[in-house]
C-alpha positions in Angstrom: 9.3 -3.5 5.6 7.0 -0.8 5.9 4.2 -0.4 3.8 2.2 2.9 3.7 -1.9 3.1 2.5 -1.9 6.9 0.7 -5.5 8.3 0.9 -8.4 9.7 2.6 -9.5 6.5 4.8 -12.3 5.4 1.8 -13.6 2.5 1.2 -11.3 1.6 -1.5 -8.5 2.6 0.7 -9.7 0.3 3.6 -10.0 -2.6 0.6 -6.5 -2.0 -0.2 -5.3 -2.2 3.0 -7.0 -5.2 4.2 -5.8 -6.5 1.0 -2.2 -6.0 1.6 -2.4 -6.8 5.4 -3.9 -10.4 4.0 -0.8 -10.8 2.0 1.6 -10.1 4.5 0.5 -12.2 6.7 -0.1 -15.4 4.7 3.9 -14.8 3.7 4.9 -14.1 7.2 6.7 -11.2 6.8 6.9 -8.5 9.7 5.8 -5.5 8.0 4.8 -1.9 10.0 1.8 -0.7 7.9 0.7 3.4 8.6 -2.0 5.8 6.4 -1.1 9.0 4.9 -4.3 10.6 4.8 -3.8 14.8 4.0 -3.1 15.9 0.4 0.2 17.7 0.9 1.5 14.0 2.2 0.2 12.4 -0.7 1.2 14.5 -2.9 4.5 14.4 -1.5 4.4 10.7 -3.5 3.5 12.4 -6.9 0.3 10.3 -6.0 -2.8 12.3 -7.9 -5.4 9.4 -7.3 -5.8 7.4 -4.2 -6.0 4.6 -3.0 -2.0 4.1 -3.2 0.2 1.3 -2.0 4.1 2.1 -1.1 6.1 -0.4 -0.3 9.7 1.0 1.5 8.8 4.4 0.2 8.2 3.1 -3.3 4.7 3.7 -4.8 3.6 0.3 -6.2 -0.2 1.6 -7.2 -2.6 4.3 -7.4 -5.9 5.1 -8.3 -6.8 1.3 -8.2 -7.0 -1.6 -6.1 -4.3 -4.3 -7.1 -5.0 -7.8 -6.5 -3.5 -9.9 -4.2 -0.8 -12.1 -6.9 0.1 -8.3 -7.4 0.8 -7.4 -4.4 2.1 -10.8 -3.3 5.4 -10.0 -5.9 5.7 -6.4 -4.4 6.6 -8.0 -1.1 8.6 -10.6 -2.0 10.4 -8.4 -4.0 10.7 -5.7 -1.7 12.0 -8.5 0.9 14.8 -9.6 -1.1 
């Protein structure tokens, strides 16, 4: 699975990431996690606010910070 953090390197975006690494772990799934941080990148995503969460190249979230039952069915869903 590979799950990408979209923004700047914020506070919010470090929230979100620590977040999502949390998840992943506690549902053992092997997941390669990477930032985009420049504006063309992110914008590559139609992403206008950050932080954003995309899970296999799909964005899941922007502009907030989801919480973890959220993101919990993104990953199972993206595993199945």
């Amino acid at each position: 699975m590979e799950i990408k953090i979209l923004g700047g390197g914020c506070a919010k975006c470090e929230r979100l990431e620590a977040v999502t690494r949390e998840v992943v772990e506690e549902q053992g799934i092997e997941a390669n996690f990477s930032k985009v941080k420049t504006m063309p990148e992110i914008m590559a995503y139609d992403v206008m606010v950050t932080p954003a969460l995309v899970i296999n190249e799909q964005v899941m979230s922007s502009g907030r910070i989801p919480d973890k039952d959220e993101i919990r069915r993104w990953v199972e869903n993206a595993e199945k």
